[in-house]
N, C-alpha and C positions, 0 to 999 in steps of 0.2 A: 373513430380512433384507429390509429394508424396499429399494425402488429408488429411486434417485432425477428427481423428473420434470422431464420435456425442456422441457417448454412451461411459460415464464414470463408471468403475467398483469402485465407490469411497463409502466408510463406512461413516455414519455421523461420528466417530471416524477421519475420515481421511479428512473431511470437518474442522471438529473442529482445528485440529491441522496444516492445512493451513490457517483458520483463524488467528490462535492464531499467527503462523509466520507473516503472511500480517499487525496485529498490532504491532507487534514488530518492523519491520520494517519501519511502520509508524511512531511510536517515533524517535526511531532513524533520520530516513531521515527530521525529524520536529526538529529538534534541529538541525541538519546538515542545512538545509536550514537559520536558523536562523542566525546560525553562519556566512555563506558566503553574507546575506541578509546586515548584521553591518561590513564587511570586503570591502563589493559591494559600500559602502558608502564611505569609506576611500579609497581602492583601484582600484573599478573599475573595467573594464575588465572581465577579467579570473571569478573573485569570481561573478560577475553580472551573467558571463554565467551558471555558476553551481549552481547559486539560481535557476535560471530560468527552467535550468533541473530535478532539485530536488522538486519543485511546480508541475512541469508536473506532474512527477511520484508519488508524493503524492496525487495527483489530481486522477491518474488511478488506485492504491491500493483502496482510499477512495470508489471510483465507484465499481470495484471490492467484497471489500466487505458488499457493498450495495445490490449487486445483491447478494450475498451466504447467505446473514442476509435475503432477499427476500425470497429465495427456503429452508429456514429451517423451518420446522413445530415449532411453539413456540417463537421463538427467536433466541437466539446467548447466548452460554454459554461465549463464548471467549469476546464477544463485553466487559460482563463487567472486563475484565482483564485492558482496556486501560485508 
């Protein structure tokens, strides 16, 4: 099994614009959740479980870019996009 490497050859240019996807995404995935959260009410099941994946994963983005908003000098140019 292969390891994974420590040292990132990453530009803040290239920090910023993984930010700026990780929010995008977040909107998105925050409206998708919302959606299946009033669908989970009505039918149940299936939409219950895709809230419930959809929270995780918005849950690990938020973390995410908590920690890159952490290691940037200054702030986050991207934070205020969302």
């Amino acid at each position: 099994m292969t390891r994974p490497t420590p040292c990132f050859d990453l530009t803040v240019e290239d920090v910023d614009l993984i930010e700026t996807a990780l929010c995008q995404s977040r909107d998105i995935l925050s409206d998708r959740c919302l959606s299946y959260e009033r669908y989970a009410h009505i039918e149940g099941g299936q939409s219950c479980e895709k809230a419930l994946r959809t929270g995780e994963t918005l849950t690990r983005i938020q973390e995410l870019l908590g920690r890159l908003n952490s290691q940037k000098p200054g702030g986050s140019p991207a934070a205020g996009l969302s």
